[in-house]
C-alpha positions in Angstrom: 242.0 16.4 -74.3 245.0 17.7 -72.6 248.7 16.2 -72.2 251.1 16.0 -69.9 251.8 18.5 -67.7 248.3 19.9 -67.9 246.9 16.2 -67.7 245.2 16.2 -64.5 243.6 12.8 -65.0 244.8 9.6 -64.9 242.3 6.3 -65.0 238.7 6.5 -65.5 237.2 4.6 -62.5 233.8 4.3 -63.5 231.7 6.0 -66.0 227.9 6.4 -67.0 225.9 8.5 -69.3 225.7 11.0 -66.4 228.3 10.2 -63.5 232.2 9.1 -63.3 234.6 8.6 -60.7 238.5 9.7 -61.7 241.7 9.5 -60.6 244.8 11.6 -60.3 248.0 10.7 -59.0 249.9 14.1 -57.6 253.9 13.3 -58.6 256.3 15.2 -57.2 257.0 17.4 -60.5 253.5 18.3 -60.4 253.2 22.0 -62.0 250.6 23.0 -59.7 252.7 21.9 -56.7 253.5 25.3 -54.5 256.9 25.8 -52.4 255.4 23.5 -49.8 254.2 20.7 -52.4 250.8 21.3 -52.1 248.4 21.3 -55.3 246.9 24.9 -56.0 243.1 25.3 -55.3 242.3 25.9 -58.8 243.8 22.4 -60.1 241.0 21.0 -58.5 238.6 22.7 -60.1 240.6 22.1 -63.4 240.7 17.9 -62.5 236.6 18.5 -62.0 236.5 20.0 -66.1 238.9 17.2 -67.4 237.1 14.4 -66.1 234.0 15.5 -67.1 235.7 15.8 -70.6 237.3 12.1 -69.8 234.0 10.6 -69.8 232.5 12.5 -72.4 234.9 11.1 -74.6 234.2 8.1 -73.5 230.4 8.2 -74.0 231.4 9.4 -77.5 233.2 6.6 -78.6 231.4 3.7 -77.6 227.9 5.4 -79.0 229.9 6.2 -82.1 229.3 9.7 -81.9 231.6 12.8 -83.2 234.0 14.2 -80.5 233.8 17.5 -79.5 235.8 20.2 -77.9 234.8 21.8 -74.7 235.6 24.7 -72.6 235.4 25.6 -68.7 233.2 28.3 -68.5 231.8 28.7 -65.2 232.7 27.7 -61.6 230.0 28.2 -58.9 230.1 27.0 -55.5 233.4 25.7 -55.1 234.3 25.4 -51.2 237.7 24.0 -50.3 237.6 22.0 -47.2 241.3 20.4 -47.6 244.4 20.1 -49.4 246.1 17.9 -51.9 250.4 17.4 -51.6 252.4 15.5 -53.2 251.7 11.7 -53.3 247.8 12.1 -52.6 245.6 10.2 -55.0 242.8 12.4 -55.6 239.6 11.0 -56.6 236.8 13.5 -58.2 233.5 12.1 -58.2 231.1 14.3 -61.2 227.7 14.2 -61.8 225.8 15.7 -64.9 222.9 17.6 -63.5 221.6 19.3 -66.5 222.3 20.7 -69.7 220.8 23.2 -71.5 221.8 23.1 -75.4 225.6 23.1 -75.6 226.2 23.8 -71.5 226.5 21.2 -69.3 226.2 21.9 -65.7 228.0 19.2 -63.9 228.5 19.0 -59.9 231.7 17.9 -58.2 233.3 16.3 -55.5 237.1 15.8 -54.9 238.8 13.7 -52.4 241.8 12.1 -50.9 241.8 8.9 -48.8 238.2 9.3 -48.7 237.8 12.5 -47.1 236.0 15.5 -49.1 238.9 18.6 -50.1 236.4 20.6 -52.6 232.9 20.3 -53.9 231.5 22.7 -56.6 229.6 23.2 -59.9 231.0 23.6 -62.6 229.7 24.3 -66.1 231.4 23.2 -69.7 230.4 24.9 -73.2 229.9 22.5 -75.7 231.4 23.6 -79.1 229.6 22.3 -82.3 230.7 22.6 -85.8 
């Protein structure tokens, strides 16, 4: 899991075997913030990976099973309809829609104040020992 300032997820909202609901809090010192305090594109795609990876972790520990690392491998699909600034609450909604051995495709949804700013897939390689 990442830390702070590549933490791009805040609170767990709800969680499932194959669904969660984030939050992320844009603060003014935000890295990804541009001249004009808007969050770059690509940190949404980036809160879409990390909250997958949230609620994997969580799945992991209450099952009792061994974490594991995970990598961003693919994004497909991804259309930007909006823009996040400073002081937005963004809330990504993901969905697991398959997986096929160690890659999980997972579809997303970002928002703030409940209209949609990027949808996509996304897909996550699983590493194994």
């Amino acid at each position: 899991m990442h830390k702070p300032p590549m933490l791009l997820v805040d609170k767990v909202l709800e969680e499932s075997a194959k669904k969660a609901k984030t939050s992320f809090f844009v603060k003014n010192d935000c890295i990804f913030l541009d001249e004009n305090n808007l969050l770059a594109r690509s940190a949404l795609i980036e809160i879409a990976a990390q909250s997958f990876a949230a609620a994997d972790i969580y799945q992991r520990i209450v099952s009792a099973r061994k974490l594991a690392k995970g990598f961003l491998v693919s994004v497909r699909d991804f259309k930007f309809t909006g823009d996040a600034a400073a002081g937005d609450e963004i809330i990504c909604d993901i969905e697991e829609t398959n997986e096929i051995a160690q890659l999980h495709i997972v579809g997303a949804e970002l928002s703030v104040n409940g209209t949609s700013i990027a949808a996509g897939e996304i897909r996550i390689f699983e590493l194994t020992d």
